[in-house]
PAGU-710423 format. One record per residue (C-alpha): residue in three letters; x, y, z; residue number from 1. Coordinates in Angstrom, 1 decimal, padded with zeros to 4 digits. Example, Ala and Ser with C-alpha at 12.3 -4.5 7.8 and 13.67 -1.06 7.14 Angstrom:
<vovexs>
   type       px       py       pz   seq
    ALA    012.3   -004.5    007.8     1
    SER    013.7   -001.1    007.1     2
</vovexs>
This chain:
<vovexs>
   type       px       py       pz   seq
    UNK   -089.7    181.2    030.8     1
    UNK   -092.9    179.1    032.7     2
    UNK   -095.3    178.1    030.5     3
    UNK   -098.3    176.6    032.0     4
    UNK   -100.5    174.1    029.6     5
    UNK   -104.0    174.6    031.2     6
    UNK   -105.8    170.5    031.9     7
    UNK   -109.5    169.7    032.7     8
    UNK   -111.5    166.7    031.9     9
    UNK   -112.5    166.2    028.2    10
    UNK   -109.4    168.1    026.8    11
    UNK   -108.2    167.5    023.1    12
    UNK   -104.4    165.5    023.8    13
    UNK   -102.9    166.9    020.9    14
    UNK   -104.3    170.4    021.6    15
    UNK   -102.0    169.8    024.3    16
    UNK   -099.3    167.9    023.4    17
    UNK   -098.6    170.1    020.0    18
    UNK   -097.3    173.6    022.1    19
    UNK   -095.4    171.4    024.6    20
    UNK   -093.7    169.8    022.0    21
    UNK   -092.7    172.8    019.9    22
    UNK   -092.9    175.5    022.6    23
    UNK   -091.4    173.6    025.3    24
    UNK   -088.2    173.2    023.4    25
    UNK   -087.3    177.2    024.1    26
    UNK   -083.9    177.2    025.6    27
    UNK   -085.1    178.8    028.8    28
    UNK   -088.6    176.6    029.0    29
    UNK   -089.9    175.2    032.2    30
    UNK   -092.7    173.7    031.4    31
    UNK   -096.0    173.2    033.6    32
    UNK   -099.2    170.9    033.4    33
    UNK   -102.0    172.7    035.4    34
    UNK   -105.0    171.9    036.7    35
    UNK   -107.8    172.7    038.9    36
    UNK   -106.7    169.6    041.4    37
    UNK   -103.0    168.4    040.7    38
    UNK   -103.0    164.3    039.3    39
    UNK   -104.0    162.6    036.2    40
    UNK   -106.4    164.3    034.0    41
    UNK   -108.2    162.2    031.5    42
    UNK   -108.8    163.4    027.8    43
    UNK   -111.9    163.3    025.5    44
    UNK   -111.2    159.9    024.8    45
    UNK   -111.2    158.6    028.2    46
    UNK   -107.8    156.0    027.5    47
    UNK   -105.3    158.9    027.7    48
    UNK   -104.2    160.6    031.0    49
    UNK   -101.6    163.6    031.5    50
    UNK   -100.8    164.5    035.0    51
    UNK   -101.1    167.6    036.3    52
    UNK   -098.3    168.3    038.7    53
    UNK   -099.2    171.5    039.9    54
    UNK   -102.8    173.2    040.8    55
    UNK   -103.9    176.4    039.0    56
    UNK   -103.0    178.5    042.5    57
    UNK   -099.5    176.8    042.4    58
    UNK   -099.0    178.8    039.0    59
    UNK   -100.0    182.4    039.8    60
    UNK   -097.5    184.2    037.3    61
    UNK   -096.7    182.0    034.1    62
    UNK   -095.0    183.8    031.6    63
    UNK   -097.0    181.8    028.5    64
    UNK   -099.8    180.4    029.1    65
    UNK   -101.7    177.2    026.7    66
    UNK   -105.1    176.4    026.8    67
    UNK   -106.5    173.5    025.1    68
    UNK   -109.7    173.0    023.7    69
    UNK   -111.8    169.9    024.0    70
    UNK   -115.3    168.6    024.5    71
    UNK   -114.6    169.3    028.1    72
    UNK   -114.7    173.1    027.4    73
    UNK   -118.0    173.3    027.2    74
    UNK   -119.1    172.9    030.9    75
    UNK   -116.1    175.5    032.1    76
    UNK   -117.6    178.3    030.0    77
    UNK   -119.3    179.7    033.8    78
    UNK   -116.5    178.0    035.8    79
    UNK   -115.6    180.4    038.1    80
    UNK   -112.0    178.6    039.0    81
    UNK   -110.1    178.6    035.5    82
    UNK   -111.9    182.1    034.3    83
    UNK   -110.8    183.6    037.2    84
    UNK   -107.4    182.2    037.1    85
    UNK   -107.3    182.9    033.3    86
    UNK   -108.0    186.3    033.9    87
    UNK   -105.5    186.5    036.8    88
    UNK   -102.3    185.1    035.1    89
    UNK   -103.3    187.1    032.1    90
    UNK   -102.2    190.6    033.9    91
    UNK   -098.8    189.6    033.9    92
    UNK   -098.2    187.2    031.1    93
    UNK   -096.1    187.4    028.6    94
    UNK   -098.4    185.3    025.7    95
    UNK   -101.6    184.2    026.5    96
    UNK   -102.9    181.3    023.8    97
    UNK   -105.2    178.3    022.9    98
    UNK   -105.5    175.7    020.8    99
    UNK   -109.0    174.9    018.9   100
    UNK   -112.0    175.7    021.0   101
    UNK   -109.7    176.8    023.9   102
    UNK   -110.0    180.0    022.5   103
    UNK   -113.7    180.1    023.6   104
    UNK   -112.5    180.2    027.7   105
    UNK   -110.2    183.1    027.2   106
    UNK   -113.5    184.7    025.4   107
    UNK   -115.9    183.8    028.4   108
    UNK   -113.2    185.3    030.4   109
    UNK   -113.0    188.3    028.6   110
    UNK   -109.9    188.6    027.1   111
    UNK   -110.5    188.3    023.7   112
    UNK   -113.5    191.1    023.3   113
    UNK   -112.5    193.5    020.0   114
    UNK   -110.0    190.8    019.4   115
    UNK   -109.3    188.8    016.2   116
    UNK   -109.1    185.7    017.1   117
    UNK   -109.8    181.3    015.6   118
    UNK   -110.9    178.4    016.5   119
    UNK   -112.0    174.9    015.6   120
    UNK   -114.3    175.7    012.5   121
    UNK   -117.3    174.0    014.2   122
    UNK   -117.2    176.4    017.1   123
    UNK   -115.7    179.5    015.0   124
    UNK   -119.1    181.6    015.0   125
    UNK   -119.5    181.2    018.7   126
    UNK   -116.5    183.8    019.6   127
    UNK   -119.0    186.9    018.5   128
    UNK   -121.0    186.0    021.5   129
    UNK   -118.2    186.6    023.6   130
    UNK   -117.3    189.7    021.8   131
    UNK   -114.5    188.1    019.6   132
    UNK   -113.9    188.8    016.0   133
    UNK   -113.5    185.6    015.0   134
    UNK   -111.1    184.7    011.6   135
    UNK   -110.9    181.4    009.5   136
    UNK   -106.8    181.5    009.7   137
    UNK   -105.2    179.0    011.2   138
    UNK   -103.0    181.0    013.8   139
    UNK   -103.8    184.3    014.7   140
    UNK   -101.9    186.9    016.4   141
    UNK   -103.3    190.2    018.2   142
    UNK   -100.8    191.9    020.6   143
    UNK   -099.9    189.3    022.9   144
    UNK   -103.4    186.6    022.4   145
    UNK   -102.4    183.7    020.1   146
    UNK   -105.1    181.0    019.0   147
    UNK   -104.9    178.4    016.7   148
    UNK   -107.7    176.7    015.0   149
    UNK   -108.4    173.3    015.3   150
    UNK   -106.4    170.4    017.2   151
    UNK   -103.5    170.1    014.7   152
    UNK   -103.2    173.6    014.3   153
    UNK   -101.5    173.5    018.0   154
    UNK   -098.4    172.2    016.6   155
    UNK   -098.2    175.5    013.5   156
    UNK   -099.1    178.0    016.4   157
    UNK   -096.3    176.6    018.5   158
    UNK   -093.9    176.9    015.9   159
    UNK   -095.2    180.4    014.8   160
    UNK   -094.8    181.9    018.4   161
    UNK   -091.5    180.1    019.1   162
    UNK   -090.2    182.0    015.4   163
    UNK   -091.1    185.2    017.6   164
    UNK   -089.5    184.5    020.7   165
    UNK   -085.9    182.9    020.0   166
    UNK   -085.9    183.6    016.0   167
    UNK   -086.7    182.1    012.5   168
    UNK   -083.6    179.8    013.0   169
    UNK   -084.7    178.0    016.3   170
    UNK   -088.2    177.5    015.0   171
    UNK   -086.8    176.1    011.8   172
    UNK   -084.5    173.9    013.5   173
    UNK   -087.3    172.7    016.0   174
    UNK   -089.2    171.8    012.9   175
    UNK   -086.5    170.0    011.7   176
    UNK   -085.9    168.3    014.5   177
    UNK   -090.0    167.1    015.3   178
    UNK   -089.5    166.6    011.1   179
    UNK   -093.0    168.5    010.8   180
    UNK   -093.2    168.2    007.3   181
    UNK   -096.9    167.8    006.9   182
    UNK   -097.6    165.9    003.6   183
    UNK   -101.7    164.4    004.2   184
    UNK   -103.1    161.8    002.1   185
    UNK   -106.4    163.8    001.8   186
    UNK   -107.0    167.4    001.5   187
    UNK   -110.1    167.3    003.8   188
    UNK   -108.5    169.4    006.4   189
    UNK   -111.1    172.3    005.9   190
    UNK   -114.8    172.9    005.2   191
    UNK   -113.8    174.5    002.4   192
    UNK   -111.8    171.2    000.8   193
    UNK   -113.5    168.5    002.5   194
    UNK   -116.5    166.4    000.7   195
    UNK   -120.1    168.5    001.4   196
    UNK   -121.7    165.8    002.9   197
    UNK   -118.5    165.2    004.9   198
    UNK   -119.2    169.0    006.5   199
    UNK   -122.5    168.2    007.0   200
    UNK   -122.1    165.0    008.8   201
    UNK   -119.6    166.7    011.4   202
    UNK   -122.2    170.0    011.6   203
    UNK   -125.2    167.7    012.3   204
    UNK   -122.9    165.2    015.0   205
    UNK   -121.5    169.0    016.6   206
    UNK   -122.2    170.2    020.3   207
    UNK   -122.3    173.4    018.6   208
    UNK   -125.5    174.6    017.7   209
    UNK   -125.2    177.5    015.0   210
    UNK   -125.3    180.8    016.7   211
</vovexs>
C-alpha cells in the first residue's frame, strides 16, 4: 500500500508526522512525502523541514492519501496543482484523508460536498461553504474520506483507520508500541473545556473570519 503525505509551505508538522507514524507502520506501507517541487518543505514554524522526495506527478495512483492542514492552506484553496491532483489520485484511491484544516483542500476540490466531515475547530464552520457537513468529532468517517480535527487528532485518526485496515489487534499493538496513552495536564483541549477567554483569545488571533 503507497500512501502519499501531501507537503506545501506553512504545513502543521504533526498534522504530518502523526499518520506517518501510526499509518506508516501497516505491514505492507510504502510511504511517500509529496510535494508540488521534490526537496525540503518548511513548516508553519519556519525551523522544521521534511523533504519531499517525490513531486505530486511522480505519485499519480496512491492507494491512501494524507493531507495536512496548516497556515499554509490557506493560499492553495484556488491552487490549481494540488486540487487538481487531489481530485486525480482520488478516482482511484483507496482512503482519501486529512488532518486539521486539511480537510478544507479536499472541500475546495470537491470531494467532500454532502459529506460529514471535521476540522480544526477554528476553521470548522468554513466546510459549509464548500458544501461539507461539517461535525465537532474528532475523526470522522464517510465511505472512504477520513478527517481528523485538529493537529493532534492526526495521530487518533491514524490509529482509527489502521484498526480498519489490518484489525483491532495491529492498531492496538501500534499504540502500544508509540505508548499513545494520552494523559494532558490541562483539559483545555476543546472550546468546550478550555477557559472562555482562552476561546476568545485564539478566535480574535484566527485567520478564520466567522462564516
Amino acid at each position: 500500500m503507497q500512501i502519499a503525505i501531501v507537503l506545501y509551505d506553512g504545513f502543521t508538522a504533526l498534522d504530518a508526522v502523526g499518520p506517518y507514524e501510526t499509518l506508516g507502520r501497516l505491514p505492507d506501507a510504502r510511504t511517500v512525502f509529496v510535494a508540488e517541487r521534490s526537496g525540503p518543505v518548511r513548516a508553519d514554524t519556519g525551523s522544521l523541514a521534511l523533504t519531499a522526495d517525490r513531486t505530486l506527478a511522480d505519485a499519480p495512483s496512491p492507494d491512501l492519501v494524507v493531507v495536512p492542514g496548516g497556515p499554509g492552506q490557506q493560499a492553495l484553496m484556488e491552487h490549481a496543482p494540488l486540487l487538481d491532483w487531489l481530485r486525480t489520485v482520488d478516482a482511484t484511491s483507496t482512503w482519501t484523508t486529512s488532518v486539521c484544516t486539511g480537510s478544507l483542500l479536499l472541500a475546495a476540490a470537491g470531494l467532500l460536498t454532502g459529506r460529514r466531515a471535521t476540522s480544526h475547530w477554528l476553521a470548522l464552520d468554513h466546510l459549509r461553504r464548500y458544501g461539507a457537513l461539517p461535525t465537532g468529532e474528532r475523526v470522522v468517517f464517510d465511505g472512504k474520506y477520513v478527517t481528523a480535527a485538529g493537529v493532534s487528532s492526526g495521530i487518533d485518526m491514524g490509529l482509527a483507520l489502521l484498526g480498519r485496515i489490518a484489525g483491532d489487534d495491529r492498531a492496538r499493538a501500534v499504540q502500544l508500541a508509540t505508548e499513545y496513552d494520552p494523559q494532558p495536564p490541562y483539559d483545555a483541549g476543546s472550546p468546550a473545556k478550555a477557559p472562555a477567554h482562552l476561546v476568545a483569545e485564539l478566535r480574535g488571533r484566527s485567520r478564520f473570519t466567522p462564516s
